[in-house]
C-alpha positions in Angstrom: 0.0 0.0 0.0 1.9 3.6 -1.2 1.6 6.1 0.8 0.3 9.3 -0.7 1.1 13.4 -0.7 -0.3 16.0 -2.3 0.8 19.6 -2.2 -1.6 22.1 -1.8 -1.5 26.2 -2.1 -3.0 28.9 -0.6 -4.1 31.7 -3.4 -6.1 34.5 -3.9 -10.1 33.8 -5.0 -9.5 33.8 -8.4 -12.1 36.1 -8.8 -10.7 38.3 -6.9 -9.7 41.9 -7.7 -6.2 42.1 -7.4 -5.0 45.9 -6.6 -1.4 47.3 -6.6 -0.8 50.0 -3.5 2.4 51.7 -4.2 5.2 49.6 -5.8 3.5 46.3 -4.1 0.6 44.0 -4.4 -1.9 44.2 -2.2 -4.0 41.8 -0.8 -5.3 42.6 2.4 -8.5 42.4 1.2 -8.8 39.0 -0.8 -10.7 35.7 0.0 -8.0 33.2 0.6 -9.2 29.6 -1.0 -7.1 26.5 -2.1 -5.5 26.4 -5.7 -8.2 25.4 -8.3 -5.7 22.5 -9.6 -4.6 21.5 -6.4 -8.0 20.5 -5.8 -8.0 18.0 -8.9 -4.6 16.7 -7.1 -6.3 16.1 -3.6 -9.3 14.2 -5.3 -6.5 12.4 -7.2 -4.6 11.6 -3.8 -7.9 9.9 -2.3 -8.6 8.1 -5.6 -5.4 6.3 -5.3 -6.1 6.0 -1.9 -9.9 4.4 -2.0 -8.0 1.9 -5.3 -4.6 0.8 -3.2 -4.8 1.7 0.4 -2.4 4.0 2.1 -2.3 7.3 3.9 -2.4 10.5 2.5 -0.5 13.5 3.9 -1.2 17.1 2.8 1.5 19.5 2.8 1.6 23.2 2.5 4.4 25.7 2.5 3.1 29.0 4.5 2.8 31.1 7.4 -0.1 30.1 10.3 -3.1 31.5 7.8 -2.1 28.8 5.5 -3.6 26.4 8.2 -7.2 26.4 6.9 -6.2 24.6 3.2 -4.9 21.9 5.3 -8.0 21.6 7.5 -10.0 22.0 4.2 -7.9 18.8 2.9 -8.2 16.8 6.5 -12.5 18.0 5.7 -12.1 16.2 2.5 -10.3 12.6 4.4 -7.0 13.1 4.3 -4.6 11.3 6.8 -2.6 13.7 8.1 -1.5 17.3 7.1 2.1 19.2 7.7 2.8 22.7 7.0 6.4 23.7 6.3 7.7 27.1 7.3 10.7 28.8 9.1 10.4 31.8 11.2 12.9 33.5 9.8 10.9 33.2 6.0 9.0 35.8 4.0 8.2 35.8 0.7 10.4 32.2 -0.9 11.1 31.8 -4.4 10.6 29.0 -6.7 13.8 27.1 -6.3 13.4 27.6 -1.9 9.8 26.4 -2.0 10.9 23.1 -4.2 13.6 22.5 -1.6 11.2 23.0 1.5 8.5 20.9 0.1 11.0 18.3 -1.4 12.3 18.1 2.0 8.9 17.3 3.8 8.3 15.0 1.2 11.5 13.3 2.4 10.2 13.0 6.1 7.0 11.3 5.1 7.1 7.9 3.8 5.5 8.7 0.6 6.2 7.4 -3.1 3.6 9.4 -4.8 3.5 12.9 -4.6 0.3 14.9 -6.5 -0.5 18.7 -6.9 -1.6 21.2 -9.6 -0.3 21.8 -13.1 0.1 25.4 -11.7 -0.6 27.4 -9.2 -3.6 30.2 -9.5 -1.3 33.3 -8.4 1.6 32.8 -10.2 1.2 30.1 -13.0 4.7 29.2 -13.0 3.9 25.2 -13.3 7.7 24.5 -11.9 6.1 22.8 -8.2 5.4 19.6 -9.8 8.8 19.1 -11.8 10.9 20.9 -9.5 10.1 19.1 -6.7 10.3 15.7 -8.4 14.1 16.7 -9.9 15.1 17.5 -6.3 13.7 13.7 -5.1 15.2 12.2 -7.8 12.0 11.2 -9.0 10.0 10.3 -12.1 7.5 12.6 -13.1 4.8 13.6 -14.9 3.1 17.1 -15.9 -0.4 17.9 -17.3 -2.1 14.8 -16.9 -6.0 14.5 -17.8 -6.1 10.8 -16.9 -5.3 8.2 -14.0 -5.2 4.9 -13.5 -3.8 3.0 -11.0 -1.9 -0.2 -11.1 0.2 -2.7 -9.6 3.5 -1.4 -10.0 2.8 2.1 -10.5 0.2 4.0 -11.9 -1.3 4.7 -15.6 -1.3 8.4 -17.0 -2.9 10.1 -20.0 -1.2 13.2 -20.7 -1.6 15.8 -23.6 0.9 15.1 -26.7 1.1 16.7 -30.3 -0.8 14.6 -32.2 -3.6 13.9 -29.5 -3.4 12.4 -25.9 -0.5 10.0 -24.7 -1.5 6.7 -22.2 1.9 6.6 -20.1 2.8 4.0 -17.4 5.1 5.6 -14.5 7.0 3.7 -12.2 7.0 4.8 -8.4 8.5 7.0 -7.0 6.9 9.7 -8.8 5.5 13.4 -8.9 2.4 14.0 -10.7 0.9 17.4 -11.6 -2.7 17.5 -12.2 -4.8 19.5 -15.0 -8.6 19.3 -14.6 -11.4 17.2 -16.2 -10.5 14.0 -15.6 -12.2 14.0 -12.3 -14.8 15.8 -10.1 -13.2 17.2 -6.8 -15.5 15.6 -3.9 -16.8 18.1 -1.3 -16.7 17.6 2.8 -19.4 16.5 4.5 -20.2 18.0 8.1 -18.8 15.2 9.7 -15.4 15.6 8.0 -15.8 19.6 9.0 -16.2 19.1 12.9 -13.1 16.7 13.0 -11.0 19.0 10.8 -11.0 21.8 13.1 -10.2 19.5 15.7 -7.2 18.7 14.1 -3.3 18.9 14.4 -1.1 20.6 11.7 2.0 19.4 12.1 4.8 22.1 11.4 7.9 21.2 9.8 11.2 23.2 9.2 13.5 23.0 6.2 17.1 24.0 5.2 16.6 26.7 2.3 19.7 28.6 1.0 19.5 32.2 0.4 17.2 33.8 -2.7 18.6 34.8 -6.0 15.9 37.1 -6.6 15.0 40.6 -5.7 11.5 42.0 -6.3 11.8 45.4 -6.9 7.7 46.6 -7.5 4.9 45.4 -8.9 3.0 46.8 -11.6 -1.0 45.9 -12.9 -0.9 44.8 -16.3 -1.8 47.5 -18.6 -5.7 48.6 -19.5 -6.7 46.7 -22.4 -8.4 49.0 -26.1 -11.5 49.5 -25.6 -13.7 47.1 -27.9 -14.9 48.3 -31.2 -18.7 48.3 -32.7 -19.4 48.2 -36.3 -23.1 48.2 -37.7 -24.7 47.1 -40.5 -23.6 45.0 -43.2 -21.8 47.7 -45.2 -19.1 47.5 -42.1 -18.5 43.3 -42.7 -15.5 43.8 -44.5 -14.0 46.1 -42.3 -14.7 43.4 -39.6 -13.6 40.6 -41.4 -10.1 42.7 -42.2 -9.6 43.5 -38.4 -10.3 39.8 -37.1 -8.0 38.3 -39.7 -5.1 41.7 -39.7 -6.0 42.8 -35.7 -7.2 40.0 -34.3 -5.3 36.9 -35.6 -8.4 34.9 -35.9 -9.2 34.1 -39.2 
């Protein structure tokens, strides 16, 4: 029986209105939620869990806030959940947060890791990979398909010239994309023990960040839309979608 992990994010509501105030972001104002694709990964993580056995662990990487994703994924039936964070942190980049949550992995028992494609905030898509290079692991990114067998488990993922069936060996990381299952919701049974429940917190050895932020900008206001009338104007329309638009 493998035992499970799934990495889980704390994001902004992606609807959301995201604001900058001075050179910075600011959300003091946003609805905090998990990421959209790590919630195809948990589902995922009790899938292989309700077809092999095991335990599944949920780990975050975040400050004290970041507890109520993990008590959302202990809602949902999840075994245990950890939350990995230093005092001493503040805002990690990419290559700290693989390291931190590679080395959680490490303390856990697991040989499957799942989480998102990507995460809602920042899109990068580098978790999944990054963390399975630092394990030493196989992995695999994307995938729209699961199946689970004896000596590993059976992905589809997309490919150029349609969709791919791929076996992968354990030990292995594997990022979820949506639609090949429906994320279940908790039940008020599996609410009242969540909030009863322990977060473990874990430490990690992270060296210093490469990278300096120095503001943040909003993307710039998109052109105002165009109306034409009348059929006199359809090849003036036709001209802008194919010239303007790239869509013809």
């Amino acid at each position: 029986m493998p035992d499970i992990a799934v990495l889980i994010k704390r994001v902004p509501d992606t609807n959301a209105q995201i604001r900058a105030s001075g050179d910075r972001v600011d959300l003091s104002s946003v609805k905090w939620v998990m990421s959209p694709y790590d919630e195809y990964a948990l589902e995922a993580a009790m899938m292989h869990k309700e077809a092999k056995g095991g335990n599944v662990t949920a780990i975050t990487l975040g400050a004290p806030e970041c507890d109520k994703v993990l008590k959302d994924a202990k809602a949902i039936g999840v075994d245990r959940i950890i939350r990995v964070w230093g005092d001493s942190w503040s805002d990690l980049d990419s290559n700290q947060t693989q390291i931190a949550l590679a080395s959680a992995v490490r303390e856990t028992s697991a040989e499957i890791v799942y989480c998102g494609k990507s995460a809602a905030d920042t899109g990068a898509a580098s978790t999944g990979p990054g963390v399975a290079e630092r394990l030493g692991w196989a992995s695999a990114s994307n995938i729209i398909g699961l199946g689970f067998e004896d000596s590993g488990i059976e992905v589809i993922i997309p490919a150029a010239s349609g969709n791919a069936r791929t076996g992968v060996s354990l030990p292995a990381v594997i990022s979820c994309d949506k639609g090949f299952c429906k994320p279940r919701k908790p039940n008020v049974k599996g609410i009242m023990m969540a909030k009863k429940a322990q977060v473990e917190i874990h430490a990690a050895d992270i060296p210093a960040s490469g990278i300096n932020i120095v503001s943040h900008t909003p993307p710039p206001q998109k052109a105002p839309g165009q109306t034409f009338d009348g059929a006199a104007n359809v090849p003036t329309v036709v001209t802008a979608l194919r010239n303007d638009a790239n869509v013809i």
